[in-house]
Structure formats: structure tokens, C-alpha cells
C-alpha positions as CSV (number, residue, x, y, z in Angstrom):
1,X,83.5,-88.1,-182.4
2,X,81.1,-90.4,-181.1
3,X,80.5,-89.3,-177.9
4,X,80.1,-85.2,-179.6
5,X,77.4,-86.9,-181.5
6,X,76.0,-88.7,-178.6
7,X,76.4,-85.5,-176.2
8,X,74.9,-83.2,-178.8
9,X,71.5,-85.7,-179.1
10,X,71.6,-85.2,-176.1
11,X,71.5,-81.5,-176.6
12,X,69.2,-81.4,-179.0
13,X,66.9,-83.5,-177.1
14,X,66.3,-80.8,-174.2
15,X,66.1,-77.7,-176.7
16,X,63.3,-79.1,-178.6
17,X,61.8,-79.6,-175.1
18,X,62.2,-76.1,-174.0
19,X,62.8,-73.9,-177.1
20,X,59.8,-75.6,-179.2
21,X,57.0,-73.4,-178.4
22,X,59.1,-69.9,-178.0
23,X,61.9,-70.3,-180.9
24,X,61.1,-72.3,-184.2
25,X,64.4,-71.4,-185.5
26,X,66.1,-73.8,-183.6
27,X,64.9,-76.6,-186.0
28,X,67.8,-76.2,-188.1
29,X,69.9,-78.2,-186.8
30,X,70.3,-81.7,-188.8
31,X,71.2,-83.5,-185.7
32,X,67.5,-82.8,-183.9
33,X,65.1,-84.4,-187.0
34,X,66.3,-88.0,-186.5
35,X,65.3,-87.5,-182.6
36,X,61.6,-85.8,-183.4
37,X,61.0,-88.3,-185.9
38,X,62.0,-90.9,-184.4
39,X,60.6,-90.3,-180.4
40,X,58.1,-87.9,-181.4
41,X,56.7,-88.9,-177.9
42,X,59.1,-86.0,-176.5
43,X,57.2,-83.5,-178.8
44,X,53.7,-83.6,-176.8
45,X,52.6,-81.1,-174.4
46,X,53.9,-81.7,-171.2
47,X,50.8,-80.9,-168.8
48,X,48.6,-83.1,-170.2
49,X,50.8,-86.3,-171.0
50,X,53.3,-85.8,-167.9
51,X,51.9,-85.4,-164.3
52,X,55.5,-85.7,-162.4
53,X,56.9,-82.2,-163.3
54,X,60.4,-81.3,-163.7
55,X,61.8,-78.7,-161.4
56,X,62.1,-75.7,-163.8
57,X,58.9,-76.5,-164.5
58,X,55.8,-74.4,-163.1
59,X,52.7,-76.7,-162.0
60,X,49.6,-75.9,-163.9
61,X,47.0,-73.6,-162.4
62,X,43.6,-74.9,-161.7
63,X,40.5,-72.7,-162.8
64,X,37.0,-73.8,-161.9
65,X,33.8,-71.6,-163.3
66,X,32.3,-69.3,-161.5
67,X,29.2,-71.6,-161.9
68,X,30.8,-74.6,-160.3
69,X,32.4,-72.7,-157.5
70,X,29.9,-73.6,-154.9
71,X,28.9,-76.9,-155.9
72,X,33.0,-78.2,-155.3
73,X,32.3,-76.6,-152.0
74,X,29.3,-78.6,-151.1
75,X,30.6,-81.8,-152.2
76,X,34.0,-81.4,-150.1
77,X,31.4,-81.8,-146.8
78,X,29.3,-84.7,-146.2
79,X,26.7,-82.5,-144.1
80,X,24.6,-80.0,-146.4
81,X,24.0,-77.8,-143.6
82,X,27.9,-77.4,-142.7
83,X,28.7,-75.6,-146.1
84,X,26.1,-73.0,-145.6
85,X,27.4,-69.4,-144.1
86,X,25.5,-68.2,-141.0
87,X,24.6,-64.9,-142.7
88,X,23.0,-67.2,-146.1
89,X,20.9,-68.7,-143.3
90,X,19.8,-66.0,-141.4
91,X,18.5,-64.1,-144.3
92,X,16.5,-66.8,-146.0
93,X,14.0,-67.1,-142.5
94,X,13.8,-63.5,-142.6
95,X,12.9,-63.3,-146.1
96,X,10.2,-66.0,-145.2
97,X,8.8,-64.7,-142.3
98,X,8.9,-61.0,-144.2
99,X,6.5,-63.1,-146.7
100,X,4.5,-64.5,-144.2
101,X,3.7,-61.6,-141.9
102,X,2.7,-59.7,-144.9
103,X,0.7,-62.6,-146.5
104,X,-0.9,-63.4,-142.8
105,X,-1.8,-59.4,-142.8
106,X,-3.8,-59.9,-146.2
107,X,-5.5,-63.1,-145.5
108,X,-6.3,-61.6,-142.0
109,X,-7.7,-58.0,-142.8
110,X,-11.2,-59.2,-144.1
111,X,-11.3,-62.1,-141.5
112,X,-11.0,-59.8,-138.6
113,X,-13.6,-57.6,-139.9
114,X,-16.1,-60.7,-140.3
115,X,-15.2,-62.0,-136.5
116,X,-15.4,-58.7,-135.4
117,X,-19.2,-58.5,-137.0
118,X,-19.9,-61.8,-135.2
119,X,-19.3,-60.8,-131.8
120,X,-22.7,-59.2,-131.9
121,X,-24.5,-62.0,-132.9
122,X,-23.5,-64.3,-129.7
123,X,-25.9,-61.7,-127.8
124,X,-28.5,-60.6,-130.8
125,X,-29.3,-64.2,-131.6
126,X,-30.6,-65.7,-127.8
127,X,-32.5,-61.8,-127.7
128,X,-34.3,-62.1,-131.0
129,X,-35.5,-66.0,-130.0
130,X,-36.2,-65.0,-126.5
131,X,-38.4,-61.8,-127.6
132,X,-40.1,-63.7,-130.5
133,X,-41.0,-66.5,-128.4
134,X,-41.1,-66.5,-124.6
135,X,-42.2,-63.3,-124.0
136,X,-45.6,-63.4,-125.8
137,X,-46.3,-67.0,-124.9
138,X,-45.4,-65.3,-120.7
139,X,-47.0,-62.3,-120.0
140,X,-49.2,-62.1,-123.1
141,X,-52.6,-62.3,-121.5
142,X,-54.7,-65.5,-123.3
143,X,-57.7,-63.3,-123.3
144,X,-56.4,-61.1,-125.2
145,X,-56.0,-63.4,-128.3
146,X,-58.7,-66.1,-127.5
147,X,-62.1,-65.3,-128.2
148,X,-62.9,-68.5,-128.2
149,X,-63.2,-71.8,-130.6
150,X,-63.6,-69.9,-133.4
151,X,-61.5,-68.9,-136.5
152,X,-59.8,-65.9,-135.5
153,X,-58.5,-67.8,-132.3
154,X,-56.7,-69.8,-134.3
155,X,-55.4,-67.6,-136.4
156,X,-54.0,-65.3,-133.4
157,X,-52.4,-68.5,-131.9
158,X,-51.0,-69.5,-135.0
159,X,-50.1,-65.9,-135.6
160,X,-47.8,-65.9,-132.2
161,X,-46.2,-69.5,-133.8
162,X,-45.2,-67.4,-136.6
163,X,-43.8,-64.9,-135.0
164,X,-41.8,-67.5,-132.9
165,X,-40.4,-69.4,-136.1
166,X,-39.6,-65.9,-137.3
167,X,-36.8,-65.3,-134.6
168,X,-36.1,-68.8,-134.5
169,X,-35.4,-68.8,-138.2
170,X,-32.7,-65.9,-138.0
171,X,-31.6,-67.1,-134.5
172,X,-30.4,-70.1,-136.5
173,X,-28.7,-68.5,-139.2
174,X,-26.3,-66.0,-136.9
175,X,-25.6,-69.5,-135.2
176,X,-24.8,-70.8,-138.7
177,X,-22.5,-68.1,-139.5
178,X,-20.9,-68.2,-136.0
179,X,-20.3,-71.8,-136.4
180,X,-18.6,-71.2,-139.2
181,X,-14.4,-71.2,-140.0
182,X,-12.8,-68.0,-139.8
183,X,-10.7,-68.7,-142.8
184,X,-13.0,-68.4,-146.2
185,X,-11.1,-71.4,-148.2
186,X,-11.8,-73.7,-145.3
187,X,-14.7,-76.0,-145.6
188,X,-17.5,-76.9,-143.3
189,X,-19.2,-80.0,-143.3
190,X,-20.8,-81.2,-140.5
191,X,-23.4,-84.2,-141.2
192,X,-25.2,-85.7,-138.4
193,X,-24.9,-89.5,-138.1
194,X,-27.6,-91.7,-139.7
195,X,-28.4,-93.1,-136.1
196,X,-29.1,-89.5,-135.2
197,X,-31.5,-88.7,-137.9
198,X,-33.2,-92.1,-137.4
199,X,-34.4,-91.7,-133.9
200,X,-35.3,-87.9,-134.4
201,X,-37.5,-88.3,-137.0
202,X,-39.3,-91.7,-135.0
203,X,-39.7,-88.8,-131.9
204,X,-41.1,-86.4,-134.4
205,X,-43.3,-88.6,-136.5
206,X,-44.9,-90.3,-132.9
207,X,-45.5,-86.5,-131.6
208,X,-47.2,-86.5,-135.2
209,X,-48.8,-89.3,-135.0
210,X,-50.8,-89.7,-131.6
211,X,-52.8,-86.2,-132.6
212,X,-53.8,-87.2,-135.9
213,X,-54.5,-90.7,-134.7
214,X,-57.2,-88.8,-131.8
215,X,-58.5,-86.4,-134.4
216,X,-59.8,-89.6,-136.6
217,X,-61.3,-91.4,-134.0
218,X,-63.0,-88.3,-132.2
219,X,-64.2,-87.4,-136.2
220,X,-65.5,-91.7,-136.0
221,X,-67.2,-91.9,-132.9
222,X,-64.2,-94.2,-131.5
223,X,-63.0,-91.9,-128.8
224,X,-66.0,-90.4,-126.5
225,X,-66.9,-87.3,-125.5
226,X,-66.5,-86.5,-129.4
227,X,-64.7,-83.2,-130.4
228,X,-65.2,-80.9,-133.4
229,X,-62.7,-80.0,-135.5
230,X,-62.6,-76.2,-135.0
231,X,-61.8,-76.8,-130.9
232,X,-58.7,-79.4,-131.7
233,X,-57.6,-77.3,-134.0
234,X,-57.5,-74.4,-131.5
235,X,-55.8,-77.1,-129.1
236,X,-53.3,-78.7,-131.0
237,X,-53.6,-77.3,-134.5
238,X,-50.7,-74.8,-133.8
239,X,-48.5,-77.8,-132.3
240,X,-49.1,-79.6,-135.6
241,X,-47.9,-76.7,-137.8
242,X,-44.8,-76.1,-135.7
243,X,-43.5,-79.3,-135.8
244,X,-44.0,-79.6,-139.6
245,X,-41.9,-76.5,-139.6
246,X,-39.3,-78.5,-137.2
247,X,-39.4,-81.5,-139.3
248,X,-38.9,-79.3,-142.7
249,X,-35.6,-77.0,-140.8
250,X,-34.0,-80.0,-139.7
251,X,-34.0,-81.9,-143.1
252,X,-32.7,-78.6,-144.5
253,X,-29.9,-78.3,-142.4
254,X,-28.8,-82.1,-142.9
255,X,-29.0,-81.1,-146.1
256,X,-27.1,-78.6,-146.1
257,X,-24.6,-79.7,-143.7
258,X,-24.8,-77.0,-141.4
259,X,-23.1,-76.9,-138.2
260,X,-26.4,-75.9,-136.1
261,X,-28.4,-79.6,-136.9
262,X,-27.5,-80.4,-133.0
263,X,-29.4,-77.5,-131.4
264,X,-32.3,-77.1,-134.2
265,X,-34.6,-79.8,-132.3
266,X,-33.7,-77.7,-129.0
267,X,-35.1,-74.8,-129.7
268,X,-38.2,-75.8,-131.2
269,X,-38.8,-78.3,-128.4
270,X,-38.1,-75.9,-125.9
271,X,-41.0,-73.7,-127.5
272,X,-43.0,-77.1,-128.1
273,X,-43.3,-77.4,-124.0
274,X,-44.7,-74.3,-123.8
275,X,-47.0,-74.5,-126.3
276,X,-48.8,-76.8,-125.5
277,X,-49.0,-75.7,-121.6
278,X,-50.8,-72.8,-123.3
279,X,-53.0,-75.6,-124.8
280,X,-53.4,-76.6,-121.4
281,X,-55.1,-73.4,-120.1
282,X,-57.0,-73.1,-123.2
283,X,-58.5,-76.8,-123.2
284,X,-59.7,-76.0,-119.5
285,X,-61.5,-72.5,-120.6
286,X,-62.7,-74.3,-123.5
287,X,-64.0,-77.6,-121.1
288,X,-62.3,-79.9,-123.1
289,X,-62.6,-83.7,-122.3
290,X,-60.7,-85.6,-119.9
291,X,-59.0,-87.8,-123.3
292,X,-58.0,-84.5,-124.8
293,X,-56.7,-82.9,-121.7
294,X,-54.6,-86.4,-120.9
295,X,-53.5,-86.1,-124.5
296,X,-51.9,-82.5,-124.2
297,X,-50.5,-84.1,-120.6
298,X,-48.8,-87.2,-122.5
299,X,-47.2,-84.9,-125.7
300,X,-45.8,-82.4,-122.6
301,X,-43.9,-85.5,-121.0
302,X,-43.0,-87.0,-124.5
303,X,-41.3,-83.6,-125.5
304,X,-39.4,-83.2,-122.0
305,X,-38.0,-86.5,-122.5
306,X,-37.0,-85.9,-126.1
307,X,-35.8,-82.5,-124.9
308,X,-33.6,-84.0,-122.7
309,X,-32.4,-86.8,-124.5
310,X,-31.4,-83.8,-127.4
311,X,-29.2,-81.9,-123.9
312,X,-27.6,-85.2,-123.5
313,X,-26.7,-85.4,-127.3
314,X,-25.3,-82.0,-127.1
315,X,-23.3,-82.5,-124.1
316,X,-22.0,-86.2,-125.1
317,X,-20.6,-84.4,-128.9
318,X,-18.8,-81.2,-127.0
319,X,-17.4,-84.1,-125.0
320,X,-16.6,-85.9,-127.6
321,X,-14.9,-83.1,-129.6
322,X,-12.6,-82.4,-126.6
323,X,-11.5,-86.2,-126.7
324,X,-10.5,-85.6,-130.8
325,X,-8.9,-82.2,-130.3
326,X,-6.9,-83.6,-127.4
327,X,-6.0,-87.2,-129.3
328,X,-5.1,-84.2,-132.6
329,X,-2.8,-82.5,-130.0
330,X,-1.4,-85.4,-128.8
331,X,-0.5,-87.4,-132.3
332,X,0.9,-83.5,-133.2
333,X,3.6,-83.0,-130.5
334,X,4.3,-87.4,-131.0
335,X,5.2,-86.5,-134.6
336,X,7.4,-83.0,-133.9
């Protein structure tokens, strides 16, 4: 009678395992309550407190979220770049370069229009400052405009300067806007050294200088033959005015930090020589003495010295911007 009991508990114990959650009836046995109450360790799920299953026993099925899919698939790789799908990649630089090629487009609609309104300027410029200048001061006959040292002789030379800082004017703005970035948002600063500025405005201010210093002492009686003031002014009066004009355009464009400060002084020395080899011709009609005519002489050779000082600037910074574009290129491909 024993063993029954025993082999019944024994029984009982695997039909509360299996036949708990389906058939609740099975309870009524008497012989099945001392086993629950007493190991009611047996009455626990068995998928969460067993992991060794029995063989009737189906294992438990995994599910992940939808969500989570892809991140369990990342993690299973230590290389990012493994997990990814070739067809995930090859859309996402099409995609981009879509973007780009229609953003490039945009941006580049209006800046093609702009460099294609600058081509002209490359030959407009150099024709406006060669007609405005060198062509009245060349076959212009003096006679025409010189009457003699009088008012209106002044005024007509001082008319031709004006005509000449005229073109040079908007010769210097279409080199401006040529100098310029083709993209809008980019900025350009360029702002001369001090060093620059220094010894410029020391050539300017002596060209200045030695006139105004002669004009005194012929007006004093220190410098002999004296010269009135209507004659000098017909000399050098006009080579006065035009390099106040000089000295007021370059401090604008350091200013300003435009990009044509390095040719400014060029062109208006340039003009300078050959304004005052027009005071030259004048000073003889005129019989002007030997101080004065040495005078004109000495500013000619000052301003083709300073003139070619200001070619050896320009061709020392082009040479110099090749060296930094080529250091730029060079750092570039060092980093890629």
C-alpha cells in the first residue's frame, strides 16, 4: 500500500506539471495538495525558471521588435561597414550627389551669369584707361591746348588730367569686380602690409614735397631765376593735383580692402611719367629756367624708379601666391 501511495505521488507530481494549465479538474485528487503545498516550486512556469528542457517539451520562440531588428544585426559584427547591404550604399551617394548637382546648379546659375558679364571687362578696362589717357597726352597736339601761361592753359591741362582719372577711376573698379570671388558668400579681404603703405606714402609725400619746397623758395627769392606762380602752376600744377588724387585712391582702397591696392600706384605712375614729359615740352616753349627744367628731369627719374620698384612688388606677390597655392596643394593631398 505504500509503494501505491508512493507510485501515485509520483503520478500526481507529473499531471500537475502537464495538465495544470489545460485541465483544472484534475485538482481533485486528495493525494496531489500535500505535493503543491508542500514543493510549490514544481508549480512555476517552466520557461522562465527552467532553462534545460525536457524532451516533450518545445523550446521557447524568440521575438525581437521590429525596431530592434537591425540594431542585433549591427552589433553581431565588429566592422560597421560589413553590416551594410550594397544596394543601402549605393543609394545613399546617389541620393547625395542628386542633392548636390541640383544644389551646385542653383548656386551656379547667377554665378555664371556674373563671370560671363566679366569677360568683357578684361578688354573694356585697359581700352577705357588707354583712350582716357595715352591717347590725348600722344597725338594731341600741345598747341592746341596751350595758349600760353595763362589761366585757360591750365585749365585745359588739368582738364586732360581729369579726363585721365575719369578712365582710370572705372578702369579700377572693373579690376575690382574681376578680382573678386565667384561665389557671393565668399569674402575678400586683401590688406596690403604696413611696410607696403609705409614706403609708398614716403615716395608720394617726397614727389610732394620737392615742388612745394621749389615753389616757396622761387616765391622768397631763395632759388634764382625767380618764377611766378601762374607758369609753375602750368608746369607742375597738374602733377600736384594728380597725385593728391593718387594719394586719396590708394588710402581708399586700403581702406576698403580691395584687391586692386597693388596696381593703383601703377597706373597713376605710369601716367605720372608722361605728364610731366609734357611738362617738359611746355617748360622749353615757355623758357623756363634751368632749376625748373632740372626739377621736371629729377621727378621723371624719381617716378621711373618708384615705377619700377611698384613692377617688382607686383611680380614678387604673383610669385609669392604661387609658393602658398602650391604649399595649400601640397598640405591637401598630405592630409587625403
Amino acid at each position: 500500500m505504500a509503494s501505491f501511495a508512493g507510485a501515485s505521488s509520483t503520478i500526481s507530481t507529473i499531471n500537475v506539471q502537464r495538465l495544470l494549465p489545460r485541465s483544472p479538474k484534475s485538482l481533485k485528487f486528495t493525494n496531489v495538495i500535500p505535493v503543491v503545498t508542500s514543493r510549490p516550486v514544481r508549480v512555476k512556469h517552466p520557461h522562465i525558471c527552467c532553462t534545460k528542457l525536457t524532451p516533450w517539451e518545445p523550446s521557447p520562440a524568440k521575438h525581437a521588435p521590429a525596431e530592434d531588428a537591425g540594431y542585433d544585426f549591427l552589433q553581431q559584427t565588429t566592422n560597421i561597414f560589413e553590416t551594410l547591404g550594397s544596394e543601402n550604399t549605393a543609394e545613399a551617394p546617389l541620393a547625395s550627389s542628386k542633392t548636390e548637382e541640383v544644389t551646385a546648379e542653383a548656386s551656379n546659375h547667377p554665378l555664371a551669369e556674373l563671370q560671363f558679364l566679366k569677360w568683357p571687362m578684361w578688354l573694356l578696362g585697359p581700352s577705357l584707361l588707354l583712350f582716357t589717357g595715352m591717347v590725348p597726352t600722344l597725338w594731341l597736339p600741345i598747341s592746341s591746348i596751350f595758349l600760353g601761361p595763362n589761366i585757360a592753359s591750365l585749365l585745359s591741362l588739368i582738364g586732360l588730367d581729369c579726363i585721365f582719372n575719369l578712365g582710370a577711376t572705372l578702369f579700377l573698379l572693373m579690376a575690382d569686380s574681376c578680382a573678386r570671388p565667384k561665389r557671393l558668400t565668399q569674402s575678400c579681404n586683401s590688406k596690403p602690409p604696413f611696410s607696403y603703405q609705409f614706403w609708398n606714402m614716403v615716395a608720394n609725400m617726397t614727389g610732394f614735397i620737392i615742388p612745394m619746397l621749389l615753389l616757396f623758395g622761387s616765391q622768397n627769392g631763395f632759388v634764382q631765376p625767380q618764377l611766378s606762380f601762374i607758369p609753375f602752376a602750368v608746369l607742375l600744377g597738374p602733377y600736384v593735383l594728380l597725385l593728391s588724387v593718387q594719394v586719396l585712391t590708394e588710402l581708399l582702397t586700403w581702406h576698403w580692402q580691395s584687391p586692386v591696392w597693388l596696381v593703383t600706384p601703377v597706373v597713376y605712375e605710369s601716367y605720372r611719367v608722361l605728364q610731366l614729359m609734357r611738362g617738359l615740352k611746355l617748360g622749353a616753349e615757355l623758357s623756363a629756367p634751368a632749376w625748373m627744367m632740372h626739377t621736371i628731369r629729377g621727378l621723371v627719374c624719381w617716378w621711373v624708379l618708384i615705377l619700377g620698384m611698384q613692377l617688382m612688388r607686383v611680380a614678387w606677390f604673383a610669385g609669392f601666391t604661387t609658393r602658398a597655392r602650391k604649399q595649400q596643394y601640397s598640405s591637401a593631398s598630405a592630409d587625403d
